[in-house]
ZADO-1210 file (C-alpha; in nm, 4 decimals, padded with zeros to 6 digits):
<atoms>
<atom x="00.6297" y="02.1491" z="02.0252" code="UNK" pos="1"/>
<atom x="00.6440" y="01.8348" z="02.2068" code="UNK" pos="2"/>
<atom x="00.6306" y="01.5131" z="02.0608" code="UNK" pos="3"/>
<atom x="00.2921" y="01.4173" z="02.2061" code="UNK" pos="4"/>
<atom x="00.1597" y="01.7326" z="02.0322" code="UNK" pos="5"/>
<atom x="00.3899" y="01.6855" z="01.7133" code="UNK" pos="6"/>
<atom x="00.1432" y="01.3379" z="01.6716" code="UNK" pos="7"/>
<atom x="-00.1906" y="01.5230" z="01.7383" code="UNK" pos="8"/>
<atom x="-00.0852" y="01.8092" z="01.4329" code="UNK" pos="9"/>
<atom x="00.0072" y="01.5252" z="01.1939" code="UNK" pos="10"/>
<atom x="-00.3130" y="01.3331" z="01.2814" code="UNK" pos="11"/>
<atom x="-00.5200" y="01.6562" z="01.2493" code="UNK" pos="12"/>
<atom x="-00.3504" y="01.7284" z="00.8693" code="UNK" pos="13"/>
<atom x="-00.3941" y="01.3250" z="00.8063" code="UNK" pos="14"/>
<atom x="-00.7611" y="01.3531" z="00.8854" code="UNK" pos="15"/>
<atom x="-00.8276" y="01.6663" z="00.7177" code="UNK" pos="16"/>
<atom x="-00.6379" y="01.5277" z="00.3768" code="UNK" pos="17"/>
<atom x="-00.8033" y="01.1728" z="00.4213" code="UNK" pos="18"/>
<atom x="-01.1782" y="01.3872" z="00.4858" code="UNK" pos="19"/>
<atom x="-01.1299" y="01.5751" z="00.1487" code="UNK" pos="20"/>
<atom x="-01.0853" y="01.3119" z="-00.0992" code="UNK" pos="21"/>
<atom x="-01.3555" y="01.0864" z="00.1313" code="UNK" pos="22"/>
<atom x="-01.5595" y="01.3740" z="00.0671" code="UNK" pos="23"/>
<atom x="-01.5729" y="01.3983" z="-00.2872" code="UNK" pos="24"/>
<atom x="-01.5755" y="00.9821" z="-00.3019" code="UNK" pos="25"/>
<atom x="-01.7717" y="00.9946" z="-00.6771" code="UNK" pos="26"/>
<atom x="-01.4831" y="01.1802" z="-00.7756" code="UNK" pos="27"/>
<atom x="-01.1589" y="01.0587" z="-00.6296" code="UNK" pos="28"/>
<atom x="-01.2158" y="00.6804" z="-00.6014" code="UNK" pos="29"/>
<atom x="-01.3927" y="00.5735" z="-00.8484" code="UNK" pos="30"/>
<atom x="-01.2652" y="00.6639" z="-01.1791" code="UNK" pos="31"/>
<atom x="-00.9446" y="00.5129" z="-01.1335" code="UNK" pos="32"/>
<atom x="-01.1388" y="00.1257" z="-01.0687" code="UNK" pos="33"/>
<atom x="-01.4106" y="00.2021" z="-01.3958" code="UNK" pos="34"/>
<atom x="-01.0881" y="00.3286" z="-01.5997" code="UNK" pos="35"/>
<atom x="-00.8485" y="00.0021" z="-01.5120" code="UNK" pos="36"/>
<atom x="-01.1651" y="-00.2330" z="-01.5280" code="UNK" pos="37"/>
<atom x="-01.1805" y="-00.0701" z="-01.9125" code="UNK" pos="38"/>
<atom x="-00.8523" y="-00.1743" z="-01.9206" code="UNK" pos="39"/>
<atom x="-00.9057" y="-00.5635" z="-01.8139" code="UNK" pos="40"/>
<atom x="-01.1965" y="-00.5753" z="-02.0458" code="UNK" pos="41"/>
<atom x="-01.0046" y="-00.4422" z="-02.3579" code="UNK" pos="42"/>
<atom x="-00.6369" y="-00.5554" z="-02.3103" code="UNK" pos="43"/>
<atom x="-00.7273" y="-00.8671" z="-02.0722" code="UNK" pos="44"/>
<atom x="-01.0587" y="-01.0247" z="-02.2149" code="UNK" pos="45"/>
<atom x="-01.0303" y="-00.9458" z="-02.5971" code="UNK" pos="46"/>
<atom x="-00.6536" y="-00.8735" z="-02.6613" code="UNK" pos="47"/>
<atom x="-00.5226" y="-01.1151" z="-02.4359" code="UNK" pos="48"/>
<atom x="-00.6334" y="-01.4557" z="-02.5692" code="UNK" pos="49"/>
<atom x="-00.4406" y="-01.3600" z="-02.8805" code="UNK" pos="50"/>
<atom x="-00.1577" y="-01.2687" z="-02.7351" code="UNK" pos="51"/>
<atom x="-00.1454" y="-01.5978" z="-02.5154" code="UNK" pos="52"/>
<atom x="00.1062" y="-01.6214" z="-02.2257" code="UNK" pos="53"/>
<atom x="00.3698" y="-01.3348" z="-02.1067" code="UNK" pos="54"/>
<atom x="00.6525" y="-01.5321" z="-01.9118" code="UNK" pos="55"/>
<atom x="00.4073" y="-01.8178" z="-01.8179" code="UNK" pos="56"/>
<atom x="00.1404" y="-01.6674" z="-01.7525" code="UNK" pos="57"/>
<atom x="-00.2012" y="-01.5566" z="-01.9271" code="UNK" pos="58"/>
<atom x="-00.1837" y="-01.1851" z="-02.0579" code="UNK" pos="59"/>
<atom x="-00.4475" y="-01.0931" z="-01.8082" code="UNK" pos="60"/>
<atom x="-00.2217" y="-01.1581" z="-01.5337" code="UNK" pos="61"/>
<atom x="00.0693" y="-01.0318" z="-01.6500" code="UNK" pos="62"/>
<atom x="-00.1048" y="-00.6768" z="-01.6916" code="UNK" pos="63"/>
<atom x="-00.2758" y="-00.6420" z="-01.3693" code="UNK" pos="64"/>
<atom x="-00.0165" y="-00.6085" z="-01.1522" code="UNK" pos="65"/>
<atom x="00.1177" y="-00.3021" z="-01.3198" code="UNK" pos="66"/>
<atom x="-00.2523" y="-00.1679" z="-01.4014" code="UNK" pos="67"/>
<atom x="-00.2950" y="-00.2077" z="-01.0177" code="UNK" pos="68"/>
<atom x="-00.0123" y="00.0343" z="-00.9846" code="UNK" pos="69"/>
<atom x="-00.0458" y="00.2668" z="-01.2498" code="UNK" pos="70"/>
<atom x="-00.3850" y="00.3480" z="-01.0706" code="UNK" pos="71"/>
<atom x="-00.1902" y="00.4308" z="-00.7385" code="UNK" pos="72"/>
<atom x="00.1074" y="00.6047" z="-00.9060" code="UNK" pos="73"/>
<atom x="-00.1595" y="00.8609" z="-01.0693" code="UNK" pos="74"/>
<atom x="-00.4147" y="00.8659" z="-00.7594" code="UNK" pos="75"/>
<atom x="-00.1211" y="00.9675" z="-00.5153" code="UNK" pos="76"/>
<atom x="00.0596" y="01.2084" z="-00.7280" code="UNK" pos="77"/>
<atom x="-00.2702" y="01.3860" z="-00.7822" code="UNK" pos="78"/>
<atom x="-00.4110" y="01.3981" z="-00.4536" code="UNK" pos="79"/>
<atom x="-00.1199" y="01.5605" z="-00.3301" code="UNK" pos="80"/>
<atom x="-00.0648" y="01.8469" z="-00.5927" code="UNK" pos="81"/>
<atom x="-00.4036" y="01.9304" z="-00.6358" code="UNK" pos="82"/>
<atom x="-00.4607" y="01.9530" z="-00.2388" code="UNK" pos="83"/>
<atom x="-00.1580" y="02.1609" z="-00.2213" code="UNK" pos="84"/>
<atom x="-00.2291" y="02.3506" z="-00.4893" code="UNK" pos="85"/>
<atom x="-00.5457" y="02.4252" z="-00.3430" code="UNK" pos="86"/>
<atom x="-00.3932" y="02.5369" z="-00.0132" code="UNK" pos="87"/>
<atom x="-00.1697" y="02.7461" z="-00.1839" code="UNK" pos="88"/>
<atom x="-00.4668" y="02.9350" z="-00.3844" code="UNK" pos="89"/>
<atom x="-00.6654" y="02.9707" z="-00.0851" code="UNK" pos="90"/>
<atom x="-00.3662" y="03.0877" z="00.1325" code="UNK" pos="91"/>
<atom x="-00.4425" y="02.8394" z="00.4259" code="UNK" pos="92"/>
<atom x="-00.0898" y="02.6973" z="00.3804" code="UNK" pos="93"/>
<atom x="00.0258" y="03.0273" z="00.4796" code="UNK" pos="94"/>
<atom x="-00.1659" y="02.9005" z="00.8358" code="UNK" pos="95"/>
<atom x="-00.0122" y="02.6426" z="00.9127" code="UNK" pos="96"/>
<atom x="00.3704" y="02.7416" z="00.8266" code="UNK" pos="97"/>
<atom x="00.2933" y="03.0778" z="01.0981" code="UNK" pos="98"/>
<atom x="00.1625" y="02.8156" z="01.3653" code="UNK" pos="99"/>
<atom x="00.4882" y="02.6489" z="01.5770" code="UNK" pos="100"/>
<atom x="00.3922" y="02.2990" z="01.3848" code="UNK" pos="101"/>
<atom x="00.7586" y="02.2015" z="01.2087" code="UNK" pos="102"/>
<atom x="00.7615" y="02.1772" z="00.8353" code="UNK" pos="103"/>
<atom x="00.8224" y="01.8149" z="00.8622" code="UNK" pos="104"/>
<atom x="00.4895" y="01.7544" z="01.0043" code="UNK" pos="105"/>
<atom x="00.2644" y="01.9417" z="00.7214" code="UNK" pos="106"/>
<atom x="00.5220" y="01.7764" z="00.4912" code="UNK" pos="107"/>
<atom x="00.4510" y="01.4016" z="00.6013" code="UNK" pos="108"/>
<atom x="00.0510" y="01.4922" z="00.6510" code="UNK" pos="109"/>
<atom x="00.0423" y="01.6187" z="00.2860" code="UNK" pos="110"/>
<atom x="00.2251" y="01.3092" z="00.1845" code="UNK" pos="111"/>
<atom x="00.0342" y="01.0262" z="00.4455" code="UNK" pos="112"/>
<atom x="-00.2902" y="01.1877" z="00.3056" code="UNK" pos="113"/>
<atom x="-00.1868" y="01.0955" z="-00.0856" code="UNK" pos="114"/>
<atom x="-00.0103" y="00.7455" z="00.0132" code="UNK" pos="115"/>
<atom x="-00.3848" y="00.6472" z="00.2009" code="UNK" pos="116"/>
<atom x="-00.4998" y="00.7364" z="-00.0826" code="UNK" pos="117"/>
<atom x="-00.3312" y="00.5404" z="-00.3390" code="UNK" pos="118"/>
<atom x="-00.3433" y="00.2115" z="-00.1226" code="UNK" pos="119"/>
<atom x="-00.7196" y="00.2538" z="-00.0605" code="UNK" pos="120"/>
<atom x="-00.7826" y="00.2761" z="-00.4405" code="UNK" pos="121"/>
<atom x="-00.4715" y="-00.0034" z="-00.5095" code="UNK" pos="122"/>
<atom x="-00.6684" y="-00.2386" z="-00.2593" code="UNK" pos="123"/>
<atom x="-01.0097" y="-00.1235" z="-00.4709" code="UNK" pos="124"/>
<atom x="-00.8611" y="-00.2192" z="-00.8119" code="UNK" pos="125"/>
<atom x="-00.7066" y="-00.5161" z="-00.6950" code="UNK" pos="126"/>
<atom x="-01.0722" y="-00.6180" z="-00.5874" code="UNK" pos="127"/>
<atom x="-01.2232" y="-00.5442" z="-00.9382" code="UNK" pos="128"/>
<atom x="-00.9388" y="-00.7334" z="-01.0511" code="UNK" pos="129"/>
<atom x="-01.0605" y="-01.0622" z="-00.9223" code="UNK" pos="130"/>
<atom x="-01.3957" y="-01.0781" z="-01.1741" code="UNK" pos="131"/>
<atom x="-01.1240" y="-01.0866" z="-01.4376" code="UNK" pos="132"/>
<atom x="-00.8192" y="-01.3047" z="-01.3382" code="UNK" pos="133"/>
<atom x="-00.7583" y="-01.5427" z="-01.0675" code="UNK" pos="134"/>
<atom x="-00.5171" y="-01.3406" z="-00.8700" code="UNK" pos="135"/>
<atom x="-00.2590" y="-01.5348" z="-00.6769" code="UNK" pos="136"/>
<atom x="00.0132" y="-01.3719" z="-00.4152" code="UNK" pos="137"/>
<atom x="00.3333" y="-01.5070" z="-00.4189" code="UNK" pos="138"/>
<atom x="00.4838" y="-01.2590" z="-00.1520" code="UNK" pos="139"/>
<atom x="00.2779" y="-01.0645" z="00.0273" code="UNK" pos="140"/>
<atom x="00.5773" y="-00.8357" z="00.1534" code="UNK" pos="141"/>
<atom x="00.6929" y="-00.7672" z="-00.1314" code="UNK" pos="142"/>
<atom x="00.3497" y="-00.6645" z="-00.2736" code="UNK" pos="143"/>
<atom x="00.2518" y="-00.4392" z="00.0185" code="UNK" pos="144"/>
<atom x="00.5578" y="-00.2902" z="00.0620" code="UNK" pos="145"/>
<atom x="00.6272" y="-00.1880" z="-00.2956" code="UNK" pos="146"/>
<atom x="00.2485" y="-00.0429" z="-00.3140" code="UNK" pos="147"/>
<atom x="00.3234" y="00.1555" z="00.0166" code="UNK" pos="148"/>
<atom x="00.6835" y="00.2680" z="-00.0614" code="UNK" pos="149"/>
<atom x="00.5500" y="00.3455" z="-00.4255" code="UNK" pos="150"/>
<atom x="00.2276" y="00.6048" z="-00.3150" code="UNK" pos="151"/>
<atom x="00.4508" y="00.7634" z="-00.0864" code="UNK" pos="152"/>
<atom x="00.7418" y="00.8592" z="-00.3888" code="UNK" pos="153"/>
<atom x="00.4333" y="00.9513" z="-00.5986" code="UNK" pos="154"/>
<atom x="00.2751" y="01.1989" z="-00.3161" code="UNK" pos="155"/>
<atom x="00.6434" y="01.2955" z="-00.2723" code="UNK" pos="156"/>
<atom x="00.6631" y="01.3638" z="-00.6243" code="UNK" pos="157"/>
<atom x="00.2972" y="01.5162" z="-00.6015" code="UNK" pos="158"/>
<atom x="00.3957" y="01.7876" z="-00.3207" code="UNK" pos="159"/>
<atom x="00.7432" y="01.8629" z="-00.5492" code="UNK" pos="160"/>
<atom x="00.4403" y="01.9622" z="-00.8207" code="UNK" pos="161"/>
<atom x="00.2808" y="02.1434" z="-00.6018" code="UNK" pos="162"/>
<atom x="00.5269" y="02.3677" z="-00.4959" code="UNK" pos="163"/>
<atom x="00.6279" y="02.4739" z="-00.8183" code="UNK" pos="164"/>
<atom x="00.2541" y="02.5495" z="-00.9644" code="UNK" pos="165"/>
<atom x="00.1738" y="02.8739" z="-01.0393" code="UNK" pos="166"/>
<atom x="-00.1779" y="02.8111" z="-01.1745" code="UNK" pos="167"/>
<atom x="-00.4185" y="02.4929" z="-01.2162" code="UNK" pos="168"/>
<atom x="-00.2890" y="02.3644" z="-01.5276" code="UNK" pos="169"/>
<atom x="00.0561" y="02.3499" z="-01.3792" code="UNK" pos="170"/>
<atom x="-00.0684" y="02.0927" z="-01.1578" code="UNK" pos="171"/>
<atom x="-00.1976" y="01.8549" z="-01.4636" code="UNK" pos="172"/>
<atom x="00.1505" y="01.8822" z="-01.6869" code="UNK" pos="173"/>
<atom x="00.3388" y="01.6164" z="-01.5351" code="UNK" pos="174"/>
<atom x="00.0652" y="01.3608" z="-01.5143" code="UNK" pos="175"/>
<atom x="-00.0011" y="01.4233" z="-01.8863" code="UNK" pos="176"/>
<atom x="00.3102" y="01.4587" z="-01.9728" code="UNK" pos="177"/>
<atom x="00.5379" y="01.2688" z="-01.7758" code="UNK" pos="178"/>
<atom x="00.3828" y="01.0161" z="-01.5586" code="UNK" pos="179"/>
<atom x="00.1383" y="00.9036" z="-01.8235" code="UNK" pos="180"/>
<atom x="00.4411" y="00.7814" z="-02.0914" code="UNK" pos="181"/>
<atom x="00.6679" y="00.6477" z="-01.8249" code="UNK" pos="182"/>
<atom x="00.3958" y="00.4497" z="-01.6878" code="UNK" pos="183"/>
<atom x="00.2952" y="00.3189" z="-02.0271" code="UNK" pos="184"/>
<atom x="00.6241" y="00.2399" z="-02.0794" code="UNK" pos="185"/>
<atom x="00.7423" y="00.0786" z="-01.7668" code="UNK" pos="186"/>
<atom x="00.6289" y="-00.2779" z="-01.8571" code="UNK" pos="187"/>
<atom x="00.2526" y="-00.2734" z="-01.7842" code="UNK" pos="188"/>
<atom x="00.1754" y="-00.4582" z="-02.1237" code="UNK" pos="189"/>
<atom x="00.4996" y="-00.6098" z="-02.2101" code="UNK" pos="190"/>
<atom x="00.8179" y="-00.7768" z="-02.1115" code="UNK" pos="191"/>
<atom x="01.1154" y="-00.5729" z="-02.1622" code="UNK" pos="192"/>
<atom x="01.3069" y="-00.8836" z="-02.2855" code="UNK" pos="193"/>
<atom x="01.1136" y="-00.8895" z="-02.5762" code="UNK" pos="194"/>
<atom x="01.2808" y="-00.5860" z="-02.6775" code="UNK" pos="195"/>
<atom x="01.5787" y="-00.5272" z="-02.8755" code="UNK" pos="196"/>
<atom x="01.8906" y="-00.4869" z="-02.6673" code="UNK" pos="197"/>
<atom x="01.8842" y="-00.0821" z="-02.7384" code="UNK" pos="198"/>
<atom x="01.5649" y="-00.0451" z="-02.6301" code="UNK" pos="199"/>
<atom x="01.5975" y="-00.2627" z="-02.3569" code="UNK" pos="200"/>
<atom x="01.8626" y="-00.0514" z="-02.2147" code="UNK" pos="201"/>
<atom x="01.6550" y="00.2780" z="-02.2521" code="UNK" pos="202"/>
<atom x="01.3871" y="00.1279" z="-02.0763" code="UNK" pos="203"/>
<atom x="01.5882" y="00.0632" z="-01.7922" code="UNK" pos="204"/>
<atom x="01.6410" y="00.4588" z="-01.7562" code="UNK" pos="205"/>
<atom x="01.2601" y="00.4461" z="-01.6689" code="UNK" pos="206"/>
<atom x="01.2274" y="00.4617" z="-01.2516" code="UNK" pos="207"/>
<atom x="00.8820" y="00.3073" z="-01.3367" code="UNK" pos="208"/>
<atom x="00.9761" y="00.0119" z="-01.4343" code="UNK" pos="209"/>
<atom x="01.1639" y="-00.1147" z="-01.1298" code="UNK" pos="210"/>
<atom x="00.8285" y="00.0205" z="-00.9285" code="UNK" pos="211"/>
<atom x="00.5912" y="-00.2311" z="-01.1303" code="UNK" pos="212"/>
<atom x="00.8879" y="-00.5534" z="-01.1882" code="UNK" pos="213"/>
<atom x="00.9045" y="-00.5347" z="-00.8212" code="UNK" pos="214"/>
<atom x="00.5264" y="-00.5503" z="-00.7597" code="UNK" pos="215"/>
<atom x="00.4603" y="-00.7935" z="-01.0339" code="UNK" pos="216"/>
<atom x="00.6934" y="-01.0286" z="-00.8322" code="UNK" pos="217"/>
<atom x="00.4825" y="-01.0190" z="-00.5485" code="UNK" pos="218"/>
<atom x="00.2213" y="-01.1259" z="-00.7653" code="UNK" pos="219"/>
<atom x="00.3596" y="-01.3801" z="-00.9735" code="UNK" pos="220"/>
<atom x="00.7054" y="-01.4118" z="-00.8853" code="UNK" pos="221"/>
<atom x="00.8560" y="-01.2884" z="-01.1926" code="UNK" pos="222"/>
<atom x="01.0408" y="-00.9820" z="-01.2808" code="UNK" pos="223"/>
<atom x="01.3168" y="-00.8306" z="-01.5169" code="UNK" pos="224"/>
<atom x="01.4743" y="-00.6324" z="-01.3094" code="UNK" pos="225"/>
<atom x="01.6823" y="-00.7362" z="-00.9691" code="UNK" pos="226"/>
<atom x="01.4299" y="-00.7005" z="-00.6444" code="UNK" pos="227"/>
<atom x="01.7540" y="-00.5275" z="-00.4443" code="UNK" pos="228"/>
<atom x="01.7509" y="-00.3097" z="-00.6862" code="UNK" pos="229"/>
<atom x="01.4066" y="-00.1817" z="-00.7572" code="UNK" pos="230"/>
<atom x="01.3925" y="-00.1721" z="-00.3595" code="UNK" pos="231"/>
<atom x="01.7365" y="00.0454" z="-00.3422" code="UNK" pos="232"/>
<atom x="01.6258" y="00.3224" z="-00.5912" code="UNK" pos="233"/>
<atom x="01.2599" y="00.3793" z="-00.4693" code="UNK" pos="234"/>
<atom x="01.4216" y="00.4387" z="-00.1216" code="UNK" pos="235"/>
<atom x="01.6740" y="00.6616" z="-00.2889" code="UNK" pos="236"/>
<atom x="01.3459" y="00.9007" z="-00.4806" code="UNK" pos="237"/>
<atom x="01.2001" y="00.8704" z="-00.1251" code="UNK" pos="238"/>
<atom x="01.4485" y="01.0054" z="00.0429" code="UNK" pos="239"/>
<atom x="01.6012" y="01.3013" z="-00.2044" code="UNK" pos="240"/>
<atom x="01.1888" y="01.4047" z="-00.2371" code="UNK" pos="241"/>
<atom x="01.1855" y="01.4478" z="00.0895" code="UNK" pos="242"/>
<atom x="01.5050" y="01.6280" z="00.1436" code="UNK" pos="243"/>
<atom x="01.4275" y="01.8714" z="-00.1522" code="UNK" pos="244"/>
<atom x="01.0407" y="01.9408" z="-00.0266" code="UNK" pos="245"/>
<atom x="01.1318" y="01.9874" z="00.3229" code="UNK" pos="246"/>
<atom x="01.4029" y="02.2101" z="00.1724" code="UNK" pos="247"/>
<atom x="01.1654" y="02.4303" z="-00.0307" code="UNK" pos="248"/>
<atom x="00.8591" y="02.4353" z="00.2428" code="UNK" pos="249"/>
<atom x="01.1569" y="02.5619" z="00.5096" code="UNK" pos="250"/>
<atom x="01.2268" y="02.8376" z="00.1996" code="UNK" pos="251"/>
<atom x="00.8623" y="02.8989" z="00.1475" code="UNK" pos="252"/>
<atom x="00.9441" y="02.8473" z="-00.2303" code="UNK" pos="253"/>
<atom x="00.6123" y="02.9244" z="-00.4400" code="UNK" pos="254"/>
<atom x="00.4434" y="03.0223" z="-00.1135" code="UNK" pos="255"/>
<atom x="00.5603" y="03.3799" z="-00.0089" code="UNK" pos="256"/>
<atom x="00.6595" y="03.4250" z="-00.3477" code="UNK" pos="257"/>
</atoms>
């Protein structure tokens, strides 16, 4: 294929991922904003003012930085293994890996369609966020880039899932079981210095938490972890998840199986 036509598959697979989720709007973008707003009412507006500040700032604003991103972590990871998963059930996959479009190209449109995703609905919660808190930026690059480099790993991760699903509840392990306690415990409600050193060290095992430090600093300009870091090993996911996938879609692992 040439490059011109190269473009016009990965647009086609973008537009077709993008018209899916669109589609079924009730379902795929709201509950992420009425589940986080649950959050700013319980944690923000009646926990918060007991807790008082979190590194100079009111509890409310602390916590919606990495709410903000918990809600595009989830919304990417799941678009992409549940749309893959689906393609896989219905055999149109099959389609596309038969037609002369490289694996690289389904690959990134699987992927672009879950990282539009999760910055459509991190741009929606960060919207709802402003009846709660007074949001203020303090570096806009760091906050956009972190939200796109971090829907991209997820829908990386999300396509990994996908492959390796066998049936529907295959799909819903990892978010239940893995995503949901890492995210909880990457430093969405707390400080990590305010743990003992032990703990604080285990914490830092978490790739989470570099994800929502880094984003928190382009919100308030704090953050426990180095920015170089966080930065470095997001790249690093990025770019291993995208080795291994293209790997196992050039294999047709869990396809022609």
């Amino acid at each position: 294929m040439t490059l011109q036509q190269q473009w016009v598959a990965l647009a086609t697979i973008l537009r077709k991922e993008v018209t899916r989720f669109m589609r079924i709007w009730q379902q795929t973008l709201f509950p992420p904003v009425i589940t986080t707003s649950l959050y700013f009412i319980i944690f923000g507006n009646l926990i918060g003012p007991r807790i008082g500040e979190m590194d100079g700032h009111s509890y409310m604003e602390f916590i919606v930085p990495g709410l903000i991103l918990m809600s595009v972590i989830t919304s990417s990871y799941a678009n992409v293994s549940s749309s893959l998963f689906s393609a896989k059930f219905q055999r149109s996959i099959e389609e596309l890996q038969v037609s002369p479009v490289p694996d690289s190209i389904i690959l990134l449109g699987y992927v672009g369609g879950g990282a539009i995703r999760g910055v459509l609905i991190g741009i929606m919660v960060t919207l709802t966020s402003l009846f709660f808190s007074q949001l203020t930026i303090h570096n806009f690059f760091v906050m956009t880039s972190v939200i796109v480099l971090t829907a991209t790993l997820f829908s990386f991760g999300g396509f990994l899932n996908g492959m390796f699903a066998k049936k529907f509840d295959d799909v819903t392990i990892v978010p239940n079981f893995v995503l949901t306690p890492l995210t909880y415990l990457g430093g969405i409600f707390y400080s990590i210095k305010l743990l003992p050193d032990f703990w604080q060290a285990v914490s830092h095992i978490n790739p989470i938490l570099y994800m929502i430090n880094a984003f928190r600093y382009g919100f308030l300009g704090i953050t426990d972890i180095e920015l170089g870091i966080s930065y470095a090993l997001i790249c690093l996911f990025i770019v291993a998840l995208f080795v291994l996938n293209l790997r196992l879609l050039n294999t047709g692992f869990g396809i022609r199986q």
